[in-house]
C-alpha positions as CSV (number, residue, x, y, z in Angstrom):
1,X,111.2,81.2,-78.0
2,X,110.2,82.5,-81.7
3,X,108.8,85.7,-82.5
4,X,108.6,87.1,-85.6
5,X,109.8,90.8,-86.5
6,X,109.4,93.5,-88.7
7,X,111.0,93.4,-92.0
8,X,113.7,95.8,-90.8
9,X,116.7,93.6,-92.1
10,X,118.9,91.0,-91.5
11,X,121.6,90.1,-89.5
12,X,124.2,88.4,-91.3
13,X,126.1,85.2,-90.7
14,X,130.2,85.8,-89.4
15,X,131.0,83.8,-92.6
16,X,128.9,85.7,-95.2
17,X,131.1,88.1,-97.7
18,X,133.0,90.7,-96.2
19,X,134.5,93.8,-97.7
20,X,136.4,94.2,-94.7
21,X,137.5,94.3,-90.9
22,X,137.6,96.9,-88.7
23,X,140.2,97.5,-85.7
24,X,140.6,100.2,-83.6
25,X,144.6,100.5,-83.1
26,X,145.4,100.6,-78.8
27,X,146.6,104.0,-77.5
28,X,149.7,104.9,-75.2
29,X,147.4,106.7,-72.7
30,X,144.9,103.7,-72.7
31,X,144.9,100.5,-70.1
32,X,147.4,99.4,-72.7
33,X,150.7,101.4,-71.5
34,X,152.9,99.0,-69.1
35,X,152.3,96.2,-72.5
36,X,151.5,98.7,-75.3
37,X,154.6,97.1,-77.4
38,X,153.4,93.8,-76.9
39,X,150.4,94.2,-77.9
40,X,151.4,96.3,-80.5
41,X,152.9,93.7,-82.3
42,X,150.2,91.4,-81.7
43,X,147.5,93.8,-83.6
44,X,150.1,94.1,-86.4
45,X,149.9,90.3,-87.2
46,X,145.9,90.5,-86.8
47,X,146.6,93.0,-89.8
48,X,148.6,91.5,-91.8
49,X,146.5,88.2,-91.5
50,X,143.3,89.7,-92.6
51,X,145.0,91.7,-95.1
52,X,146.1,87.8,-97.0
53,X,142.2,88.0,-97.2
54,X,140.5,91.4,-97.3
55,X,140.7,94.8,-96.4
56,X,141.1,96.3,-92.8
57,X,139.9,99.9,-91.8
58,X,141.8,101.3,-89.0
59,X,140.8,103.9,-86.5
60,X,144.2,105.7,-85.2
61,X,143.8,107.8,-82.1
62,X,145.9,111.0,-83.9
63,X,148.2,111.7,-87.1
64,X,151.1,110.8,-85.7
65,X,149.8,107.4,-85.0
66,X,148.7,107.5,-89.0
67,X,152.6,108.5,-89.8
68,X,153.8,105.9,-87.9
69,X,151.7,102.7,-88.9
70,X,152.9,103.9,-92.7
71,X,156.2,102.9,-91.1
72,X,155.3,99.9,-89.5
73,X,153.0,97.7,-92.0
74,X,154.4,97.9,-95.0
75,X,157.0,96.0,-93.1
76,X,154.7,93.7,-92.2
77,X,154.0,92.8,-95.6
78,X,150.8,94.5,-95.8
79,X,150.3,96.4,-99.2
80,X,149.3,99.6,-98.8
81,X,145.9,99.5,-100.6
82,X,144.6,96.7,-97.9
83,X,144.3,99.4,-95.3
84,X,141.9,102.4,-94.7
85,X,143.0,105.2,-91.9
86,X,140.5,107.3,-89.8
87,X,141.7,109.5,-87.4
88,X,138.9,109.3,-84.5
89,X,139.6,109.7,-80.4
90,X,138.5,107.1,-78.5
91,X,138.7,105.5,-74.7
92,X,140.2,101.8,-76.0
93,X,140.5,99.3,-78.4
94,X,137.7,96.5,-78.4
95,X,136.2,97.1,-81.9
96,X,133.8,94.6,-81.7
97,X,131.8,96.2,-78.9
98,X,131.9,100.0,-80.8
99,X,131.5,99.2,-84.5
100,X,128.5,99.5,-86.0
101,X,126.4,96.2,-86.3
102,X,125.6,95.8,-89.6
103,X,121.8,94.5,-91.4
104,X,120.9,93.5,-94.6
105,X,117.7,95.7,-95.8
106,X,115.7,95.9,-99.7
107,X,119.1,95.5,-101.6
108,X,121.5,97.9,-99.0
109,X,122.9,98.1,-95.7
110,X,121.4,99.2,-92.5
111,X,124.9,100.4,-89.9
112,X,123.2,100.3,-86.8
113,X,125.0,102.0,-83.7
114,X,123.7,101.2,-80.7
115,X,125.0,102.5,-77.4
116,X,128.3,101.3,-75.9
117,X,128.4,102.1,-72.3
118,X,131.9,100.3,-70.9
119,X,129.8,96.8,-69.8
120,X,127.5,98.3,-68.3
121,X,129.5,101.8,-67.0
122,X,132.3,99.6,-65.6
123,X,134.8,102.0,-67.7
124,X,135.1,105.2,-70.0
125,X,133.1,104.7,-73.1
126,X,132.2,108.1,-74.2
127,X,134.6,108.6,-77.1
128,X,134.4,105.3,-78.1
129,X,130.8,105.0,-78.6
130,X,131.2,108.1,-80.8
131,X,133.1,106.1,-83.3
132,X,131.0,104.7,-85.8
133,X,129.3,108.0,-86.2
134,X,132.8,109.8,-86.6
135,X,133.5,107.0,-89.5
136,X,130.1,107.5,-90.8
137,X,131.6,111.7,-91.0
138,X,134.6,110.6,-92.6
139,X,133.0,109.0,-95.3
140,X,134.4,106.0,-94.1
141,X,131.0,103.5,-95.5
142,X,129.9,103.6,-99.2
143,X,126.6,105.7,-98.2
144,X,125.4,104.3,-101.6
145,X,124.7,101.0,-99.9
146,X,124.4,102.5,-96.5
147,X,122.1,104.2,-94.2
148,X,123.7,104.9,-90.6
149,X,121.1,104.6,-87.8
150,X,121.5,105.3,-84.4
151,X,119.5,103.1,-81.7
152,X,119.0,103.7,-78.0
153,X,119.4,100.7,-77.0
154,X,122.8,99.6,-75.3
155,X,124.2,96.4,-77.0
156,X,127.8,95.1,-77.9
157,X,128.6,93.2,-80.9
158,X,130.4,90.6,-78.9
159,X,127.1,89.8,-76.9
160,X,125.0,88.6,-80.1
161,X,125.6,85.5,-82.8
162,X,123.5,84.9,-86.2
163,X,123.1,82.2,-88.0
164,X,122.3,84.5,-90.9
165,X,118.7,82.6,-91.0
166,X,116.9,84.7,-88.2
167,X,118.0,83.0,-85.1
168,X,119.8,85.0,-82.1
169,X,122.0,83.2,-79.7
170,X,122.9,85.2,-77.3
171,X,123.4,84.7,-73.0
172,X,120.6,86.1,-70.2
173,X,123.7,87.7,-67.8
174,X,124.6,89.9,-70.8
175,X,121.5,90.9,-72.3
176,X,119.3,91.0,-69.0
177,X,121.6,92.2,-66.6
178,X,120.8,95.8,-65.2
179,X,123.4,97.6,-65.9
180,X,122.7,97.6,-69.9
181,X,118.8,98.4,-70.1
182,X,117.7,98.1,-67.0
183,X,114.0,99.2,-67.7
184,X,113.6,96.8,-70.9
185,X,112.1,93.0,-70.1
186,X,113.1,90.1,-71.7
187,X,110.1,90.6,-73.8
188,X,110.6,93.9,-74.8
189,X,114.3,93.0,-75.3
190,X,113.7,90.5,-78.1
191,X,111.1,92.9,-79.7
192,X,112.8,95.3,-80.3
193,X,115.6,92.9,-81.5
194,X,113.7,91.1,-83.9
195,X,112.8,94.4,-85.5
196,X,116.2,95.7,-86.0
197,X,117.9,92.7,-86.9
198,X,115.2,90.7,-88.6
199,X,115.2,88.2,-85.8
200,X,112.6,85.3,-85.5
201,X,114.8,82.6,-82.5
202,X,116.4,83.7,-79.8
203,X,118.3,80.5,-77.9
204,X,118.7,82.2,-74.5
205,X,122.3,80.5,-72.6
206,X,122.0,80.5,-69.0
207,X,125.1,79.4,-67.8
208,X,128.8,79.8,-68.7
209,X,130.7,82.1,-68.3
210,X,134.4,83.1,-67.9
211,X,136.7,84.6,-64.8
212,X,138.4,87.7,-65.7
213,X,135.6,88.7,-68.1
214,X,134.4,92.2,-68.1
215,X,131.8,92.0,-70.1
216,X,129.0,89.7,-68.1
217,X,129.2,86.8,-70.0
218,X,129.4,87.9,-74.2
219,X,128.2,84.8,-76.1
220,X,131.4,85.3,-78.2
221,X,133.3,84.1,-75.5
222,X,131.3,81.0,-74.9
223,X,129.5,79.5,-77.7
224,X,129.4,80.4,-81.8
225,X,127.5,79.5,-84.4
226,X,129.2,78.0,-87.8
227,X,128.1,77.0,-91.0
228,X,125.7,73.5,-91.4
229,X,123.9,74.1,-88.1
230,X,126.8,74.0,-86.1
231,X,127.7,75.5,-82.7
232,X,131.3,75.7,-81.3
233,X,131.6,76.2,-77.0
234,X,134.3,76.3,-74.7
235,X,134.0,72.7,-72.8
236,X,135.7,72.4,-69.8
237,X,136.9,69.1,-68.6
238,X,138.9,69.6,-65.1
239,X,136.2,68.5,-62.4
240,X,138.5,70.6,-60.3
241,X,138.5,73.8,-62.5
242,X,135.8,76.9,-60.8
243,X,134.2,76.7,-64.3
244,X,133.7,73.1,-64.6
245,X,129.8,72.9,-63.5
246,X,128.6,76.3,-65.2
247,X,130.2,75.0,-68.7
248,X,128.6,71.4,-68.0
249,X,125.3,73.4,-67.3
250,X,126.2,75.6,-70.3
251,X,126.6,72.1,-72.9
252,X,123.6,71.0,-71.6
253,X,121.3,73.6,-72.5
254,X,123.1,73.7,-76.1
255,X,122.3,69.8,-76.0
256,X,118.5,71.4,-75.6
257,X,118.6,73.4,-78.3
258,X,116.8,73.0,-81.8
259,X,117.3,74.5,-85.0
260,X,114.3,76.0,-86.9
261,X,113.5,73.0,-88.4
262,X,113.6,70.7,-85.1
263,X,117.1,69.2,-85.1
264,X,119.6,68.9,-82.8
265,X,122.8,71.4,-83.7
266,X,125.3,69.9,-84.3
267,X,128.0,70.7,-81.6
268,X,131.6,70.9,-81.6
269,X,133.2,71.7,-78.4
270,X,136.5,73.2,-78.0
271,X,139.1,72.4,-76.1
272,X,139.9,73.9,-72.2
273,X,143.3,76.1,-72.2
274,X,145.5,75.7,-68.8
275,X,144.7,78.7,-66.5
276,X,146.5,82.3,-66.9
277,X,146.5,84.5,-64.7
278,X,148.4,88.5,-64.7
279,X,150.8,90.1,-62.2
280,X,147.6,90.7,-59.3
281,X,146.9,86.8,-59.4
282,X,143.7,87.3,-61.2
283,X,142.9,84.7,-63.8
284,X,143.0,85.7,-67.5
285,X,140.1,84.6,-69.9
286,X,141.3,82.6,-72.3
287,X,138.9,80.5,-74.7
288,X,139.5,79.6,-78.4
289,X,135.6,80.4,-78.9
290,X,137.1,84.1,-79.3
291,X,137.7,83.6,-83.3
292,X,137.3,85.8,-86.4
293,X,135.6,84.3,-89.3
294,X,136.8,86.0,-92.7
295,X,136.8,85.5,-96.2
296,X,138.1,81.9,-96.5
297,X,139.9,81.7,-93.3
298,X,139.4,81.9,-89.6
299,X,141.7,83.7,-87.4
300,X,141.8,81.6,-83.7
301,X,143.3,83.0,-81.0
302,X,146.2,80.8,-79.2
303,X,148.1,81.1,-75.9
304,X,151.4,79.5,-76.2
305,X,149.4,76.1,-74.7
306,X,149.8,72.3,-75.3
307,X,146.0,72.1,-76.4
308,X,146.4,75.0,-79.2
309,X,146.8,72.6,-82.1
310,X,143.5,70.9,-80.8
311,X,141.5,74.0,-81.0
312,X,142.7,74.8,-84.0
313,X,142.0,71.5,-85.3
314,X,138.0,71.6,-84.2
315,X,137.4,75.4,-85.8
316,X,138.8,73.6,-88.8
317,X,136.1,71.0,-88.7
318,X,133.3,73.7,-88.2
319,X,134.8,75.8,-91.2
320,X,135.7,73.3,-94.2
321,X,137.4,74.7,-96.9
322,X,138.9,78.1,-94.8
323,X,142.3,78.4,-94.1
324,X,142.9,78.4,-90.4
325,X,145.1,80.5,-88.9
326,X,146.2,81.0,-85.5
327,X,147.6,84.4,-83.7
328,X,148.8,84.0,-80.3
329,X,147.0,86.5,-78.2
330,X,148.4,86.2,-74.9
331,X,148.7,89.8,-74.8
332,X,145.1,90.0,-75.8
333,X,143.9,88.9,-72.3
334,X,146.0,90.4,-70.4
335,X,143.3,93.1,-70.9
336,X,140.5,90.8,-70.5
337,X,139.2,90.1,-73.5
338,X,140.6,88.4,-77.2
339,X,141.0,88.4,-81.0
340,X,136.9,88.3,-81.9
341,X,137.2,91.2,-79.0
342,X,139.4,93.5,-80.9
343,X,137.6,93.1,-84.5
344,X,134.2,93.8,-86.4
345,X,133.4,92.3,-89.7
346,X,132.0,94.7,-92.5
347,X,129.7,93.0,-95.1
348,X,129.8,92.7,-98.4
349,X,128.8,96.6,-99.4
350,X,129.9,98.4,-96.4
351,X,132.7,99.6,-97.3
352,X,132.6,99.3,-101.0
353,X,134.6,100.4,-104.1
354,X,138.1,102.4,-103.5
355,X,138.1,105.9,-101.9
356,X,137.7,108.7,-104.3
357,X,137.4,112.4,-104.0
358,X,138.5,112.7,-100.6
359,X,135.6,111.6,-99.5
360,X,136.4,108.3,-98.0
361,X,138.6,107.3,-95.7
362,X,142.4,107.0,-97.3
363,X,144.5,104.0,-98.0
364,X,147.6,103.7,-96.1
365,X,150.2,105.9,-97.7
366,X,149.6,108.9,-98.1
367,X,148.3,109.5,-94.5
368,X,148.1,113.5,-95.7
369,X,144.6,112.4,-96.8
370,X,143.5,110.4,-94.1
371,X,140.2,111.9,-92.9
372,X,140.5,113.3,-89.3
373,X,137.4,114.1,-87.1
């Protein structure tokens, strides 16, 4: 359907400039505890990856957190100007869901922080959804560029994908489900969309989705868009696999599709990982979809599988010219979610020039100035 908004911004491609990526470093008293070294070590080579490439501002739960990562990433090779500390509480780690969501808007930035509610009030959420606004008190954005804006409106970055051109691809169990806005129609859903993120297309996905998801269904799990009118989507190809018919359903409406001008996308699917499943038997969700575009290189999560190298292979087609890298994330879904999961680009202008005055949020060493909220 197309509907045209309000000149209230726009939402930016994955693979326009960034000045940066935002994590949120997992806690000791989180669902992380019986793995929190494992998966310690798996966010540490997130870091150090984006850091070959840009910046990374890091939320730390205390100042003994701060101390110690001054420790640990230098080791890691990570220079200590590539990373930004703020000190903020919060319930868990999946960045991409509290971050703020950021618009383009008459030469700035627009930081828009919606409501996080746990997936729809399936966990704690109230600390976490604090978090951009405790960034935005730390002086953690260039307010220069910025403007922060709170919306009532419950949304997670990992439910939403731009093209960067005004079209929204996004999946119906996410968006329309209940437990997120429960008195908003799918109408009044893209409305207010298309005025906050300069929308015109929304490509609505009504099937797919993934066992051992929490989130109902986010589109980053699924299907992304990539540069040239591309879409990559987790294809599954065991007729005796439970997702076999919903993903065949799920290419099929992506077959349907059209870009703005009337084309077919061009699609790229990618490839089906053998099952995984944690100590209570329940299956994991894995799916290669779950990438990070950066400044001239994607970061793909892996799983120690034979069909790794394929994936890996097929992002590379969809992203010429970007350095591919993989990061085994086996520990990633052991919580139920992955490396896009964990991450939220900043745009060119977000963060901006180097911190001065105090102001800002500090770079690595010395964590004495590391703003604490």
């Amino acid at each position: 359907m197309e509907r045209t908004g309000k000149a209230g911004g726009l939402l930016p491609a994955e693979w326009e400039e960034q000045d940066g990526v935002m994590l949120t470093w997992p806690q000791p008293d989180s669902d992380w505890a019986p793995m929190l070294a494992e998966v310690e070590l798996v966010y540490l080579e997130i870091i150090a990856a984006i850091c070959r490439f840009e910046p990374v501002l890091l939320v730390v739960p205390d100042e003994a957190s701060c101390l110690r990562l001054a420790d640990l990433l230098p080791g890691q090779g990570v220079p200590p100007t590539r990373v930004r500390l703020v000190v903020a509480p919060g319930n868990d780690t999946w960045a991409r869901d509290h971050g703020p969501v950021t618009v383009r808007h008459r030469g700035g930035l627009r930081l828009l922080d919606f409501r996080f509610t746990g997936w729809g009030n399936k966990f704690a959420a109230e600390l976490d959804d604090a978090i951009t606004g405790r960034l935005w008190q730390a002086g953690a954005f260039a307010r220069g560029n910025c403007t922060l804006e709170p919306v009532d409106l419950v949304l997670e970055g990992g439910a939403i994908e731009s093209d960067g051109r005004t079209t929204l691809l996004t999946t119906a169990a996410c968006l329309l489900n209940p437990n997120r806005n429960p008195d908003l129609s799918r109408q009044a859903i893209e409305t207010r969309l298309a005025e906050l993120l300069g929308l015109s297309r929304f490509l609505w996905l009504h099937h797919g989705y993934l066992a051992g998801d929490d989130t109902d269904s986010h589109v980053d799990t699924l299907a992304r868009f990539a540069p040239d009118d591309t879409i990559c989507y987790v294809a599954c190809d065991d007729p005796d696999d439970e997702h076999y018919q919903e993903l065949e359903a799920m290419a099929a409406e992506l077959k349907a599709f059209r870009t703005a001008s009337g084309a077919p996308y061009r699609l790229l699917p990618l490839p089906w990982p053998a099952a995984r499943y944690d100590e209570a038997g329940e299956r994991l969700p894995a799916t290669y979809a779950n990438f990070l575009v950066i400044n001239h290189a994607v970061l793909v999560p892996t799983y120690d599988d034979p069909r790794d190298a394929e994936a890996l292979a097929q992002i590379g087609r969809a992203f010429p010219g970007r350095e591919i890298v993989g990061i085994n994330c086996l520990a990633l879904i052991r919580q139920h979610g992955s490396l896009h999961c964990v991450t939220m680009q900043l745009p060119a202008g977000v963060l901006g020039g180097a911190p001065s005055h105090g102001t800002a949020a500090a770079s690595l060493l010395p964590c004495s100035h590391t703003q604490k909220i």
